[in-house]
C-alpha positions in Angstrom: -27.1 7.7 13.6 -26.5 6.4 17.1 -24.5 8.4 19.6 -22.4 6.0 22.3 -21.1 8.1 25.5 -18.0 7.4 27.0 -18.1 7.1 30.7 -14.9 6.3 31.9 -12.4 8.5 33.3 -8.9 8.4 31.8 -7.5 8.9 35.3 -4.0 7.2 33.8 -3.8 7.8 30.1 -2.3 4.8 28.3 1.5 4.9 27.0 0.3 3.9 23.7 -2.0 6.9 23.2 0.2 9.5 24.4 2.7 8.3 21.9 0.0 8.3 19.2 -0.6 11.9 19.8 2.8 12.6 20.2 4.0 11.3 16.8 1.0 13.1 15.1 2.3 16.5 16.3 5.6 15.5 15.2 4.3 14.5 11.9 2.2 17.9 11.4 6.0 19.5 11.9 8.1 17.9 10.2 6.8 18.6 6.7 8.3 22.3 6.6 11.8 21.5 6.9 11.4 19.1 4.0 9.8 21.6 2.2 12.3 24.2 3.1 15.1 22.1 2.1 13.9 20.6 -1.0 11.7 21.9 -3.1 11.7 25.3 -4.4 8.5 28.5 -3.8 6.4 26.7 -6.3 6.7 23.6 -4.8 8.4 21.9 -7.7 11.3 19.7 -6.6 15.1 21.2 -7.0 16.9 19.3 -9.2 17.8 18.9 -12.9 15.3 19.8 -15.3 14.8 16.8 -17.2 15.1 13.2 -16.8 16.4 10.4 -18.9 14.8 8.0 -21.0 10.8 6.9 -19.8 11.7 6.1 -16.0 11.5 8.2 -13.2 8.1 10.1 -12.8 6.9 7.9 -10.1 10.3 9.4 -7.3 9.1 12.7 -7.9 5.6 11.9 -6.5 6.4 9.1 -4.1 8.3 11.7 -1.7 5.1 13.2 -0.7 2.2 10.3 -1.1 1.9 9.7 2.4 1.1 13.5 2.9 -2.7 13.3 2.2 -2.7 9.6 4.4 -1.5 11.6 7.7 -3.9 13.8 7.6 -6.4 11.6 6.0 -5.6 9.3 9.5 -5.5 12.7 11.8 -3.2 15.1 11.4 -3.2 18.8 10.3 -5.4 20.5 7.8 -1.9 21.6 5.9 -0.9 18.0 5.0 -4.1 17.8 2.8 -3.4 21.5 1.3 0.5 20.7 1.1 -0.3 17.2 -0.7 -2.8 18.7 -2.9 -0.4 21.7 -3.5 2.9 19.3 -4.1 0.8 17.1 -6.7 0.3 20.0 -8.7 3.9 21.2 -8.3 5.3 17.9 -8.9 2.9 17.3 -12.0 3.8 20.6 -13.8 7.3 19.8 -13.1 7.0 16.3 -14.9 5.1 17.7 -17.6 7.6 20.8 -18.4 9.8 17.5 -18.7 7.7 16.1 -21.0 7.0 12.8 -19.0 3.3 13.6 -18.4 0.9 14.4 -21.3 -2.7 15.4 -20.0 -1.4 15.3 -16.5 -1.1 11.6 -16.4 2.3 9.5 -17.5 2.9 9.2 -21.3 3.6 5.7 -21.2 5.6 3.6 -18.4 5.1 0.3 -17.3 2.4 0.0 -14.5 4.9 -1.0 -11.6 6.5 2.1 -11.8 3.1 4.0 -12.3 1.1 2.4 -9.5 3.6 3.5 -6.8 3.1 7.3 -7.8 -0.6 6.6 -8.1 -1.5 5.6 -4.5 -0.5 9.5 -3.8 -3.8 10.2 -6.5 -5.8 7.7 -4.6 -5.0 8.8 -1.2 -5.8 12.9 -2.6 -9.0 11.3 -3.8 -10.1 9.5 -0.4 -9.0 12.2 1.5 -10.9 15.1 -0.5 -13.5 13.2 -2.6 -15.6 16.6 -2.9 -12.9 18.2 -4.8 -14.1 18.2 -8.1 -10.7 18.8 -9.8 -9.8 15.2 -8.5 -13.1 14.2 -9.6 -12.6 14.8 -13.0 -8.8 14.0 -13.2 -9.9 10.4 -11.3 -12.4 10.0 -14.4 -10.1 11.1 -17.6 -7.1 9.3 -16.0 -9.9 5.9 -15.6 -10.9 6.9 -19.5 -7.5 6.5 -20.5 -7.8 2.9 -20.3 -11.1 2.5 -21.1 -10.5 3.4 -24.7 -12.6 7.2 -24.0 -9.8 9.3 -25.1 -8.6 8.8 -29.0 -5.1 9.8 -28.5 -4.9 6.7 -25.4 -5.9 3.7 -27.3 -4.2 0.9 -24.3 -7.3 -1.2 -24.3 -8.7 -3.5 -26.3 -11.9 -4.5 -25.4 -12.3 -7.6 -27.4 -9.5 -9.7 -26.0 -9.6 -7.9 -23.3 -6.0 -7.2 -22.8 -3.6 -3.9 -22.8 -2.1 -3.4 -25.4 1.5 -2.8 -23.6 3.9 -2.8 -20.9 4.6 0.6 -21.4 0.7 2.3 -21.6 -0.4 5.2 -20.4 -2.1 8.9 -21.5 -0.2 8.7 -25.1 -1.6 5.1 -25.5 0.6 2.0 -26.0 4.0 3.0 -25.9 6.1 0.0 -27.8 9.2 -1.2 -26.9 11.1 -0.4 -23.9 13.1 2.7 -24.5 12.8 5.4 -27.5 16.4 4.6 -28.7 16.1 3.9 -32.4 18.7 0.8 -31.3 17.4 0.1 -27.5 20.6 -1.3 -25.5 20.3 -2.8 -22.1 24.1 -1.8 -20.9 26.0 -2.9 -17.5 24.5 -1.4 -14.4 25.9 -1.9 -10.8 22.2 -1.2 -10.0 20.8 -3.8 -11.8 23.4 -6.3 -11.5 21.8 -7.9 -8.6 19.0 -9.1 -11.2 20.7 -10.6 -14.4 19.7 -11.5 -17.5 16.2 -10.7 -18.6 16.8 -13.5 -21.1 19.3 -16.6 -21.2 19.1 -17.5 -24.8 20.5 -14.1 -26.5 23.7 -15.4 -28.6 26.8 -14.4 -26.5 25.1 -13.0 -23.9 26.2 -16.0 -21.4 26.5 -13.7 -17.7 25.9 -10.6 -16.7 28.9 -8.9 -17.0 28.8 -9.7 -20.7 26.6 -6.9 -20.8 29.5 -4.3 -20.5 30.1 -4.7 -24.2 28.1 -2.5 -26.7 27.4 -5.1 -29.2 26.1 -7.5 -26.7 24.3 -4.5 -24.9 22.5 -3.6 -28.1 21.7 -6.9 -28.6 19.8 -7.5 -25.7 18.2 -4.4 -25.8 16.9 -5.4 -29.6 15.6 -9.1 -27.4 14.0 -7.3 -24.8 12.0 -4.7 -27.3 10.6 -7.3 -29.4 9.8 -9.7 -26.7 8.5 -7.5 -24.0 7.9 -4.2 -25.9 4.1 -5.4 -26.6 1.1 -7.6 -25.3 -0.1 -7.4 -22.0 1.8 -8.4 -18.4 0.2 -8.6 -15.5 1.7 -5.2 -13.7 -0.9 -4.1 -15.9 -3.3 -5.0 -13.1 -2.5 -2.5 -11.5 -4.9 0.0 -13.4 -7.8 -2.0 -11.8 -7.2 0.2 -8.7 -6.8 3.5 -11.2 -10.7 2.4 -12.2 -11.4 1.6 -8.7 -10.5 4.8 -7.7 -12.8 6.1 -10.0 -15.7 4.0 -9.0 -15.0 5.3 -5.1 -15.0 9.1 -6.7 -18.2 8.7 -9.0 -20.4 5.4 -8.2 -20.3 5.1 -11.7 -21.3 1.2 -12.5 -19.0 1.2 -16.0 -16.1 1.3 -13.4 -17.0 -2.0 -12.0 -17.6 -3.0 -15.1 -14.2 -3.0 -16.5 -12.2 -3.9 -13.2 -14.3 -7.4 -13.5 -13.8 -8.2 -17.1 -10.3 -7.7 -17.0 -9.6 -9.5 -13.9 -11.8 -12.5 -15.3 -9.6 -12.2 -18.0 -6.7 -12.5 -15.9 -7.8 -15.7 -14.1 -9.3 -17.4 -17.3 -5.2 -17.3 -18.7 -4.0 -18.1 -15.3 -6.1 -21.4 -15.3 -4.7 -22.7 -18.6 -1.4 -22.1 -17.0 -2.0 -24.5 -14.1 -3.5 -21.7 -11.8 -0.1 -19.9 -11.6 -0.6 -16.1 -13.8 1.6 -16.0 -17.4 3.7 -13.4 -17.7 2.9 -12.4 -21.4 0.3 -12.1 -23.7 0.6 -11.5 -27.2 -1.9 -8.8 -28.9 -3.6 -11.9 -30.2 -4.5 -13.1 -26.6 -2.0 -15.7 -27.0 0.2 -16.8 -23.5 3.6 -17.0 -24.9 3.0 -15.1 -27.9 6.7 -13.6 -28.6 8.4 -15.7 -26.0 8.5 -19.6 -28.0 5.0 -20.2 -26.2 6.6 -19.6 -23.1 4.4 -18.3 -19.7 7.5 -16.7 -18.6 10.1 -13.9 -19.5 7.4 -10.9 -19.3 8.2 -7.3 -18.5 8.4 -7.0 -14.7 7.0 -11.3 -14.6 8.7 -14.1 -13.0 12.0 -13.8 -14.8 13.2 -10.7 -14.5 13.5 -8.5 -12.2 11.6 -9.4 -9.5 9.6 -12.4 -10.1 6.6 -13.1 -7.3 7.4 -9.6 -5.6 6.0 -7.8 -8.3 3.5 -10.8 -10.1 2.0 -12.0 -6.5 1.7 -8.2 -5.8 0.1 -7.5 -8.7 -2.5 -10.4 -8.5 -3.3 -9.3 -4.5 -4.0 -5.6 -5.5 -6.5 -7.0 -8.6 -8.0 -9.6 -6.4 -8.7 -7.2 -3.5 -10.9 -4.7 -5.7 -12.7 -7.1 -7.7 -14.3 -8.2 -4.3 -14.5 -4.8 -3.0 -16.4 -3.8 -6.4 -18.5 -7.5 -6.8 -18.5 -8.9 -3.2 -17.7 -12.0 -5.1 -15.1 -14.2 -3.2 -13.8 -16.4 -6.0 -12.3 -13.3 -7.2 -9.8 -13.8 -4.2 -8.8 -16.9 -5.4 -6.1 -14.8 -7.9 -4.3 -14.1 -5.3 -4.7 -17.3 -3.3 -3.4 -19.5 -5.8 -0.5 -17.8 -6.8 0.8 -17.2 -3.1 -0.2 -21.2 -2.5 1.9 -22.0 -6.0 5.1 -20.7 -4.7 4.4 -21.9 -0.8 4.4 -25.3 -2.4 7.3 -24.9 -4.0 9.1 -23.8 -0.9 11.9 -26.1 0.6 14.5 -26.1 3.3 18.0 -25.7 3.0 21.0 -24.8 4.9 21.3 -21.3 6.0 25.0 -20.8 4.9 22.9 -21.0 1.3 21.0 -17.4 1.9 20.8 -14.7 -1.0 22.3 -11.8 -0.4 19.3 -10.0 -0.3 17.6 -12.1 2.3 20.7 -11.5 4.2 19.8 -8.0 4.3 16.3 -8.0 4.5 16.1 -10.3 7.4 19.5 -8.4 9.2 19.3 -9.0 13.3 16.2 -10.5 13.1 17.7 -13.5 12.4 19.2 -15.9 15.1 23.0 -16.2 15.2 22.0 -20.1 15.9 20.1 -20.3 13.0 21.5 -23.4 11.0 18.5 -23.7 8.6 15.8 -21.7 6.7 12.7 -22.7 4.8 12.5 -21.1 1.5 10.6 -20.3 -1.6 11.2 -19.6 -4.9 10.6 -15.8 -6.4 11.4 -16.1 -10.2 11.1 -19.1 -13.3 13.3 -19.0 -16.2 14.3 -21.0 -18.8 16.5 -23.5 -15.9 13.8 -23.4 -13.6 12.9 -21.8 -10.2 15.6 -19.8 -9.0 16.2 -17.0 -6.0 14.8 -18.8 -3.2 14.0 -16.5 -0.5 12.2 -17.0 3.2 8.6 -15.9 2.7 7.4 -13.0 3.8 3.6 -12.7 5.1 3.0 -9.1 3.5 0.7 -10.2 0.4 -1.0 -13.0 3.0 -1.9 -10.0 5.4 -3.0 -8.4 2.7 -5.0 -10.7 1.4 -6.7 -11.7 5.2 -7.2 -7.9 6.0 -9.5 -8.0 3.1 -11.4 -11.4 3.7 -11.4 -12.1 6.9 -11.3 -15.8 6.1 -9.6 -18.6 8.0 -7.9 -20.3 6.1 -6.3 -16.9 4.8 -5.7 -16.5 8.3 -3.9 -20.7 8.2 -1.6 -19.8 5.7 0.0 -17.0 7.5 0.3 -19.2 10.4 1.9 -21.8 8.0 4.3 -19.2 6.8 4.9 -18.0 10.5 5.5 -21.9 11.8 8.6 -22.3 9.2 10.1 -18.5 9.4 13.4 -18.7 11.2 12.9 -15.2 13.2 10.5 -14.0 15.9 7.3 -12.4 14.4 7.0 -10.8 17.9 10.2 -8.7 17.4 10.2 -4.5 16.1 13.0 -3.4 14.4 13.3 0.4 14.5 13.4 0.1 10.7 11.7 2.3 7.7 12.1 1.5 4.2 10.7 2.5 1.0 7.4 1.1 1.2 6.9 1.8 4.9 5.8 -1.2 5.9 7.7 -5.0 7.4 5.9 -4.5 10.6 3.4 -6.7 9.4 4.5 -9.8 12.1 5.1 -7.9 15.2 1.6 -6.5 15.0 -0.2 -9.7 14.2 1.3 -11.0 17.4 -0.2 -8.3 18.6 -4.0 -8.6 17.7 -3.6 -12.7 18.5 -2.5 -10.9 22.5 0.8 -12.6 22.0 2.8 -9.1 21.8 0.9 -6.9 24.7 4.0 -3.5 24.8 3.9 -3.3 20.3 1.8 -0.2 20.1 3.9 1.5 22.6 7.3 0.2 21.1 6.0 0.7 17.0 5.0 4.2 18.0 7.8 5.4 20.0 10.1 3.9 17.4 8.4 5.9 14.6 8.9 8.9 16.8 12.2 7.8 16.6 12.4 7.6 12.5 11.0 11.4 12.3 13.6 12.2 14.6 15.8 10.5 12.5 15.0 11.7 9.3 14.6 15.6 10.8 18.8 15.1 11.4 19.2 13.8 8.1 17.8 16.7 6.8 19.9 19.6 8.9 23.0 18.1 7.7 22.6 17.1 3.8 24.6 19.0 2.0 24.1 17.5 -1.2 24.1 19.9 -4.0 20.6 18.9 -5.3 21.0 19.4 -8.8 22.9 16.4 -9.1 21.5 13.4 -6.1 19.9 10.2 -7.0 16.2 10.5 -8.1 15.9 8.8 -4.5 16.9 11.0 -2.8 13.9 13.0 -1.1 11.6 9.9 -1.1 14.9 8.5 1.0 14.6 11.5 3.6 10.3 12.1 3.7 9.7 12.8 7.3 6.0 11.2 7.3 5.8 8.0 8.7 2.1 6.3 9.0 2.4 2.6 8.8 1.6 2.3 12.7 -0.9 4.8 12.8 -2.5 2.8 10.1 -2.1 -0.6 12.3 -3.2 0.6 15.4 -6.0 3.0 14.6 -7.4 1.8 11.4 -6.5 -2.2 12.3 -5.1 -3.0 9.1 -1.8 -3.6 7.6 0.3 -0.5 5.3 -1.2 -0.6 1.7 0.2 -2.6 -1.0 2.9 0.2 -2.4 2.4 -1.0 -6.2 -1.2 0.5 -6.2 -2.7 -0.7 -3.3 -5.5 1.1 -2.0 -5.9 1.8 1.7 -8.5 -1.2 2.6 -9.2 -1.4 6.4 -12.1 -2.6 9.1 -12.6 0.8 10.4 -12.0 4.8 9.7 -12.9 8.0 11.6 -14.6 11.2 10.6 -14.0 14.8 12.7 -18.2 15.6 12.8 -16.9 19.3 14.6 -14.7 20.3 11.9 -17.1 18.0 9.1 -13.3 16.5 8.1 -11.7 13.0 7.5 -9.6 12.1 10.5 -9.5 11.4 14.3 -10.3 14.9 16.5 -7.7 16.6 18.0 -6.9 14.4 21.2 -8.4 11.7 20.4 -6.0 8.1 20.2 -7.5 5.1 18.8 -6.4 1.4 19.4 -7.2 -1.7 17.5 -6.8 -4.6 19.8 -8.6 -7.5 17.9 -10.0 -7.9 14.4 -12.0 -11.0 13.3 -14.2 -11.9 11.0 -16.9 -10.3 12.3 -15.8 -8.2 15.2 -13.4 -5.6 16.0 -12.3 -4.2 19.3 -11.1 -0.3 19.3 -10.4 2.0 22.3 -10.6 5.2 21.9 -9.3 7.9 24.4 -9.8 11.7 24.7 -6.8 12.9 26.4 -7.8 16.7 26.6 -9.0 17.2 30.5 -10.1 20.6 29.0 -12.3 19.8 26.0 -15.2 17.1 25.1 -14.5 15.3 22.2 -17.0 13.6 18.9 -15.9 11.3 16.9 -17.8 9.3 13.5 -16.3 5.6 13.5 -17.4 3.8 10.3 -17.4 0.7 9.2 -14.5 0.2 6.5 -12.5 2.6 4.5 -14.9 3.5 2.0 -18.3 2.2 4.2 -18.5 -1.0 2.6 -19.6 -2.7 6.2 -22.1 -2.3 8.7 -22.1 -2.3 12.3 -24.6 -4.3 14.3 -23.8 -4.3 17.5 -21.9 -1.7 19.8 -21.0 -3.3 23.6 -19.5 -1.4 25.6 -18.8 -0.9 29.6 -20.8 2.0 31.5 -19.2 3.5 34.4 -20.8 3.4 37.4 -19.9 5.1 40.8 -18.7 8.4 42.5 -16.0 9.6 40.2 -14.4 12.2 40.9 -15.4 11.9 44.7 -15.7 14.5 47.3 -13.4 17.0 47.5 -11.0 16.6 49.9 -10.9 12.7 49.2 -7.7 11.4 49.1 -8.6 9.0 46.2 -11.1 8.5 43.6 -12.8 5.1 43.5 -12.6 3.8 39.9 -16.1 3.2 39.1 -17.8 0.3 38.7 -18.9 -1.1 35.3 -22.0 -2.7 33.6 -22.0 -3.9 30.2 -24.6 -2.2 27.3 -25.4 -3.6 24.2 -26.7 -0.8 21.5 -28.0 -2.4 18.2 -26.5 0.0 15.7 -27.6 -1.8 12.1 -25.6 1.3 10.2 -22.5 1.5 8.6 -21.6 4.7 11.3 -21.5 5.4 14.8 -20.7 8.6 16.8 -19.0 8.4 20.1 -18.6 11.5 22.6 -16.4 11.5 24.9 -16.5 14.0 27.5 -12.9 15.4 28.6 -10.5 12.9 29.7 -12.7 9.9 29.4 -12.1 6.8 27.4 -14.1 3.6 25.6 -13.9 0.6 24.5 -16.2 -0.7 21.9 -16.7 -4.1 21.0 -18.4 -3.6 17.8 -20.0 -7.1 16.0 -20.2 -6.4 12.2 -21.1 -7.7 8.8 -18.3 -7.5 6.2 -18.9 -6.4 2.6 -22.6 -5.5 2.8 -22.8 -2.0 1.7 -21.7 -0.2 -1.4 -18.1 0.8 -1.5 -17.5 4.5 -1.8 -15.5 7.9 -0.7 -18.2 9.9 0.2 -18.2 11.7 3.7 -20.6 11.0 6.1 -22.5 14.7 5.8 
């Protein structure tokens, strides 16, 4: 392995990195009050001790996912220990509940699932020795590939799950366990409707507060979407992934890429756009009339192309990690290009509610029109027109590197009525909505955003630490919500600016990025202690990263490879060489800054290691070549 040497003095140590630092320390502390507050010696969560129907498994583990990611990025040894000690807590808690059989959900749809799940992947990435994950990453994969008798989702010749509702009990029909399901009134839900139109009496929404009615579309919605395959379901290509990453094992591979053809053989004899619903005889449309619509979690109800286009960018983005294959991309591409063509403009007065909210002061008080898309198909049409947002784009162009990925996020950004260069001190669920802000900055358009995203996610921790001191909730009684609402750990910028890539997809994504460090001191995933790292620009093949050693006491080594699990390869490393009389004479008034030359250092390997002596910094312009090596978690010794 080549070794680069810094040779330039940090004589003024960037705002940017200073902040970096800053919020890692505050990260590292803010984990015990949470812990304090919430959760009781064993780590289990307080709160009631069971839950409800077949939801709710996935809050539990979504308060600490980003845990293992923090550290995974940089911070403290005790964020992997505490998110390797909470997923235990939190999964003998579930199973004392009865939720989890075997450690892994008995049976919920995979939308819920995949948002707990990127906490297992994240465990796994982070500590892919462990062999407890190792074998849990393998039985959990086997649940779906038909290797445990009691889990029998898949079926191999149609290549389909069997269910919405899958998981380590095997297909779990229907929708609830009721002997008469009901779909009551919920204030919660009202924002989404009908799942269906046609149910007799059923005409609005509100209908829904009578019993009768209620139990009748409950009896719709279990034999409609209580079987047959959907394509949340997708999301247990990145549970075999994972696996693949853990083990190297080629059976992996195998399955992600015959269910994902499978996918995008149905969603090209529905004009290129996914169906939502396939019978248990392959058939689109099988208990819907033949229609492609009106699928658990599809394009009618609840959330339309959130959740399908999601879905399809997840799938897409392993198949070509696991084949190198683009066309495998084009699952993605064509749904996202489906809906973009449906988009139209209309008056702004004519805004959803929700986009009202989503787009808050970003949007201008002169705004007086809005280009839209549609989210969700049912039996009228298109319906809940929305202004696109570039998060599945990004994703899909962190991953390719293409151009004309890179086009349609320009498209999207020519017709969006807000400016991308603007950060909003904002954190929601899924951690992310940064995406435009920091795109403006890699294209130079936005030069202060690593400054202002840190210092503003400074700010959330801060935030969230004063939430904490004064909730006085008794917690035997809060919203399921409630301590995923109040985690302390924020990493989407840490992600942007050090690993150059946007926040993982939250419905299963896994963490997919040009670049990642190792500790080779202290043999551990992460940058050293001191150590800031900047992306500036990431193309196709190239990326630009500073990196800066802020200790004036200590040198500093740091591995960076080439992708998240080493699936690229470096081949050139240029870089400026100090030249001159730094630090001067003693009794100088000032030091000269030193002169540079440029070197170029052939590197042909999918790692470098830079030292950098105390208070020094680099910049490395490193050429590369995308998608070359074999994907895979294992650490560099």
């Amino acid at each position: 392995m080549h070794t680069i040497e810094a040779s330039m003095p940090c004589v003024s140590p960037p705002a940017w990195a200073v902040w970096e630092r800053k919020l890692f320390k505050v990260i590292n502390r803010s984990v015990w009050p949470f812990l304090s507050k919430y959760t009781r010696e064993d780590g289990t969560l307080i709160w009631r001790d069971r839950l409800g129907g077949r939801d709710g498994a996935d809050d539990f583990y979504e308060s600490f996912y980003n845990w293992p990611l923090a550290y995974l990025l940089g911070g403290g040894d005790h964020l992997l220990e505490l998110g390797l000690r909470q997923w235990e807590a939190v999964t003998r808690q579930l199973t004392a509940m009865g939720m989890l059989l075997k450690e892994y959900e008995r049976g919920y749809d995979q939308f819920h699932q995949s948002e707990s799940y990127i906490y297992f992947y994240l465990l796994c990435a982070a500590d892919p020795e462990n062999r407890v994950l190792r074998e849990r990453a393998q039985r959990f994969a086997g649940f779906f590939m038909n290797e445990d008798p009691d889990a029998p989702n898949y079926d191999a010749e149609r290549r389909l799950i069997r269910a919405p509702h899958n998981g380590s009990g095997g297909p779990r029909w229907g929708i609830s366990d009721e002997e008469q399901p009901s779909y009551g009134w919920g204030a919660s839900m009202r924002r989404y409707g009908l799942p269906f139109a046609d149910v007799p009496g059923v005409t609005c929404y509100d209908d829904l507060k009578d019993p009768v009615l209620a139990r009748r579309m409950g009896q719709a919605m279990h034999e409609r979407m209580g079987k047959g395959d959907v394509p949340a379901n997708l999301g247990v290509t990145s549970l075999i992934t994972n696996a693949f990453l853990m083990t190297s094992d080629a059976k992996y591979r195998r399955w992600v890429l015959e269910y994902v053809d499978a996918w995008m053989e149905r969603a090209e004899r529905n004009g290129g756009l996914l169906p939502d619903n396939v019978g248990l005889s392959g058939e689109i449309g099988e208990y819907m009339n033949g229609k492609w619509y009106g699928g658990l979690y599809g394009w009618t109800w609840p959330h339309g192309f959130y959740n399908v286009g999601m879905a399809a960018t997840v799938a897409g983005n392993n198949a070509y990690l696991l084949s190198r294959d683009a066309r495998y991309l084009d699952l993605p591409r064509s749904q996202m290009d489906y809906i973009l063509r449906l988009g139209e403009t209309r008056d702004v007065s004519e805004l959803e509610e929700d986009d009202r909210e989503r787009l808050g002061s970003r949007l201008p008080k002169d705004c007086r029109e809005v280009f839209v898309v549609p989210m969700r198909h049912g039996d009228a049409g298109w319906f809940e027109y929305l202004v696109p947002s570039p998060i599945y784009p990004v994703a899909l162009w962190n991953v390719s590197m293409d151009e004309a990925d890179w086009e349609r996020i320009e498209r999207i950004r020519a017709k969006s009525p807000y400016d991308w260069t603007l950060t909003r001190p904002y954190r929601g669920k899924e951690d992310a909505e940064h995406e435009e802000p920091w795109l403006c900055f890699l294209r130079g358009e936005n030069p202060t955003y690593p400054e202002t995203i840190l210092s503003q996610s400074y700010g959330q921790v801060c935030r969230r630490m004063e939430q904490i001191r004064r909730d006085e909730a008794d917690l035997t009684k809060v919203h399921i919500h409630h301590w995923q609402e109040l985690n302390p750990v924020v990493t989407e910028a840490l992600i942007q600016l050090t690993l150059g890539a946007p926040q993982m997809l939250y419905n299963g994504g896994l963490l997919m990025a040009s670049l990642r460090y190792f500790d080779p001191a202290r043999q551990r995933p992460g940058l050293p202690e001191d150590v800031a790292a900047l992306v500036e620009k990431v193309e196709a093949g190239r990326v630009v990263v500073r990196l800066v050693n802020l200790s004036p006491f200590d040198a500093r080594d740091v591995l960076v490879q080439a992708g998240t699990f080493g699936e690229h390869r470096f081949l050139t490393a240029r870089y400026d060489v100090g030249v001159g009389e730094y630090p001067g004479g003693i009794g100088q008034r000032e030091a000269a800054p030193p002169s540079t030359e440029m070197r170029a250092l052939p590197v042909d390997d999918q790692r470098v290691q830079v030292h950098l002596p105390p208070a020094s910094e680099i910049t490395l312009d490193l050429e590369m070549e995308r998608h070359v090596n074999e994907p895979s978690y294992a650490l560099p010794w």
